[in-house]
Kinemage of the C-alpha trace (Angstrom):
@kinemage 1
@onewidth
@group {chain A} dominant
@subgroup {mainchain}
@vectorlist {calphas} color= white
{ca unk a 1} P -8.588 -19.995 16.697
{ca unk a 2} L -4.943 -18.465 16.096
{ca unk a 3} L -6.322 -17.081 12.873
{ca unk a 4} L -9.343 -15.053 14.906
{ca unk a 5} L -7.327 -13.875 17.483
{ca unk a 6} L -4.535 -12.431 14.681
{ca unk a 7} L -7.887 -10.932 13.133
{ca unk a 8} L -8.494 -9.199 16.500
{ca unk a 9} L -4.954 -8.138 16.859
{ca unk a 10} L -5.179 -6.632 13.328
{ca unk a 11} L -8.183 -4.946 13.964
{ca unk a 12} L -6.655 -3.656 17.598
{ca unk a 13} L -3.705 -2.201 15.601
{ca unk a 14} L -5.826 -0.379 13.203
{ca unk a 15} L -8.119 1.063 15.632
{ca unk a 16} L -5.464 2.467 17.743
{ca unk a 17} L -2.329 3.444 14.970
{ca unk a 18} L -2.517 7.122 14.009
{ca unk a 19} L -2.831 8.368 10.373
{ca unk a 20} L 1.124 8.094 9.771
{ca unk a 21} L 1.156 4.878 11.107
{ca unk a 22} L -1.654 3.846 9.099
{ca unk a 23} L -0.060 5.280 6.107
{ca unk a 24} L 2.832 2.894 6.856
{ca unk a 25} L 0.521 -0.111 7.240
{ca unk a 26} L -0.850 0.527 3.594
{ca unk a 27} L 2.577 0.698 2.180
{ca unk a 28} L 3.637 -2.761 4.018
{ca unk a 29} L 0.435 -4.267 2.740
{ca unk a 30} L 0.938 -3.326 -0.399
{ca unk a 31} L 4.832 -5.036 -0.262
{ca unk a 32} L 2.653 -7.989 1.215
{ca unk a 33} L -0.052 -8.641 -1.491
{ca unk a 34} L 2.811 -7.745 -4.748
{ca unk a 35} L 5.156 -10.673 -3.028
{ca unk a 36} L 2.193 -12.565 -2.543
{ca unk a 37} L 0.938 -12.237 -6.064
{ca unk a 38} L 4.271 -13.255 -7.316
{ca unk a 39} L 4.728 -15.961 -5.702
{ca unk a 40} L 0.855 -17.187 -6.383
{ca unk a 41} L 2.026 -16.739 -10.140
{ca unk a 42} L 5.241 -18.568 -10.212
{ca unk a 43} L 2.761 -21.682 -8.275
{ca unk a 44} L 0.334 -20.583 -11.466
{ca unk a 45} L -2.202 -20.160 -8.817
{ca unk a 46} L -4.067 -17.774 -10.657
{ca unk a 47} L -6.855 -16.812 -8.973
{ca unk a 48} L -4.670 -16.066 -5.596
{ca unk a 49} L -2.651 -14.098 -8.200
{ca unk a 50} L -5.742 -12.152 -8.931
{ca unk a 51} L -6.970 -12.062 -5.317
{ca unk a 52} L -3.800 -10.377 -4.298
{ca unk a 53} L -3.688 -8.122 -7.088
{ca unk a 54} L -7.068 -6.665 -6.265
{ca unk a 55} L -5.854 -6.378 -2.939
{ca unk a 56} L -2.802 -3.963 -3.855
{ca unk a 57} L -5.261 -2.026 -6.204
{ca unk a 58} L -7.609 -1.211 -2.952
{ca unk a 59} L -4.351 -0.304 -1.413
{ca unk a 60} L -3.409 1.988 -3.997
{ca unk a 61} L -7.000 3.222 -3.812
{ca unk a 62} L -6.934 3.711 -0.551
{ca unk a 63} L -4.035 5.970 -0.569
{ca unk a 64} L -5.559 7.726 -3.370
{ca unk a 65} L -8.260 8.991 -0.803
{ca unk a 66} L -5.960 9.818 1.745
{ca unk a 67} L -4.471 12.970 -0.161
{ca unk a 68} L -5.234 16.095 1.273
{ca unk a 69} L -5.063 17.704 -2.131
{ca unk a 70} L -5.146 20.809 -0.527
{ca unk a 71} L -1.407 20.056 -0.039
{ca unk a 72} L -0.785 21.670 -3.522
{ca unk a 73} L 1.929 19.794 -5.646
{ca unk a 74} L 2.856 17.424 -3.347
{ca unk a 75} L -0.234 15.771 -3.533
{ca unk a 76} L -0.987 16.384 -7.072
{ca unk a 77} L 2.662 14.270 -7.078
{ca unk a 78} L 1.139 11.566 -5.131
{ca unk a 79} L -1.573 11.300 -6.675
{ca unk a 80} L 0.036 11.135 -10.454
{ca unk a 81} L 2.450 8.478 -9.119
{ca unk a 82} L -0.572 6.389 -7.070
{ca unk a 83} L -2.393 6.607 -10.557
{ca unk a 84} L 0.479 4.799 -12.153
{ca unk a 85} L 0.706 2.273 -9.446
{ca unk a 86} L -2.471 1.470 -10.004
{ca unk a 87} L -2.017 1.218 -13.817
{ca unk a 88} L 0.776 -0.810 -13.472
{ca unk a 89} L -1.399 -3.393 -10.607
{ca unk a 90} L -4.330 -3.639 -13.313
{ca unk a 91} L -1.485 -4.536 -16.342
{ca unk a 92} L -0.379 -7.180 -13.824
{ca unk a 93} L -3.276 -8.791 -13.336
{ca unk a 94} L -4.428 -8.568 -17.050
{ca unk a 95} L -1.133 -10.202 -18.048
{ca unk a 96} L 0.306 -11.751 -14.744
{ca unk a 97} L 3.374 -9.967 -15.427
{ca unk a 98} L 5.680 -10.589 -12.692
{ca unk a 99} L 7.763 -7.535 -13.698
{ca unk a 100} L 5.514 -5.111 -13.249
{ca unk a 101} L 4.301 -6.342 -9.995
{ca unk a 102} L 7.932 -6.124 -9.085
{ca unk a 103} L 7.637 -2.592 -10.071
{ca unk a 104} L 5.360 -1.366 -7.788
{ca unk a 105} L 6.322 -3.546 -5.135
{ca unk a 106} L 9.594 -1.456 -5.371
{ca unk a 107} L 7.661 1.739 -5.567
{ca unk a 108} L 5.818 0.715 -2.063
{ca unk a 109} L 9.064 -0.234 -0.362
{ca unk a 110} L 10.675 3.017 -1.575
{ca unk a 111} L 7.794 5.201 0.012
{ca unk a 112} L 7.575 2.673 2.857
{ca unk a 113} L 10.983 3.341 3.818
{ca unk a 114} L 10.696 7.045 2.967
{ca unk a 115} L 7.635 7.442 4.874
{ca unk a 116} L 8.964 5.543 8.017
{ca unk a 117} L 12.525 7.690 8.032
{ca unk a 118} L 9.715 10.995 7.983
{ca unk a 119} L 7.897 9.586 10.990
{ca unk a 120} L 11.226 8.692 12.685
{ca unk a 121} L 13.031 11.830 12.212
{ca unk a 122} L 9.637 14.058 13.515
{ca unk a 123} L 8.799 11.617 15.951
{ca unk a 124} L 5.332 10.929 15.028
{ca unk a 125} L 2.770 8.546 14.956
{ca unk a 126} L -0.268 11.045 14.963
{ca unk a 127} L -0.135 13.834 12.563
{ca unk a 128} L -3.072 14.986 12.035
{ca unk a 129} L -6.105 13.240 9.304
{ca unk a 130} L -5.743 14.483 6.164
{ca unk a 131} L -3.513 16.517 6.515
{ca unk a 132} L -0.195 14.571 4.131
{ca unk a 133} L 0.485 15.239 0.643
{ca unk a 134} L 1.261 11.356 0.124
């Protein structure tokens, strides 16, 4: 029961956050899923190892198709640094290499915090679709 009413909640979130919040959800999942991975490998519980590391990749994915690439370098910036993410997720999960999950885990919690400090200092929660570089 608890579980299907956090689904809803989840769901209720998503539905109602704006694109930079939503942004900012992607980068906390992605923190969630690499510490989740890592600590599936260090139980050498493989396959939630794996399960977690596909999740981060769909992350990274997902941000990938967020880019306005319109946005000129910025976005081609993203984009190259996303790529690499996702490199470095699909190395992980080939090898289980706790380092390199560490890696991007670091990488999300850098833009996280980067991304939240934008939305702070413009107050907002709503910018516009599309419309980011990153």
């Amino acid at each position: 029961m608890y579980s299907h009413a956090y689904q809803q909640y989840r769901q209720t979130q998503v539905e109602t956050a704006g694109p930079g919040q939503l942004i900012l959800m992607l980068y906390n999942g992605g923190i969630r899923f690499c510490d989740e991975a890592v600590e599936a490998i260090e139980d050498n519980e493989v396959e939630r190892a794996h399960r977690s590391l596909i999740r981060a990749q769909e992350i990274v994915a997902e941000l990938i198709a967020s880019l306005n690439m319109e946005a000129g370098e910025l976005a081609q910036n993203f984009l190259r640094l996303y790529d690499y993410m996702h490199h470095r997720l699909l190395e992980a999960n080939l090898k289980k290499d706790r380092e390199a999950i560490q890696e991007v885990r670091g990488m999300f919690a850098e833009l996280r915090d980067t991304w939240q400090a934008m939305l702070k200092k413009t107050g907002t929660k709503a910018r516009g679709g599309k419309a980011y570089g990153g």
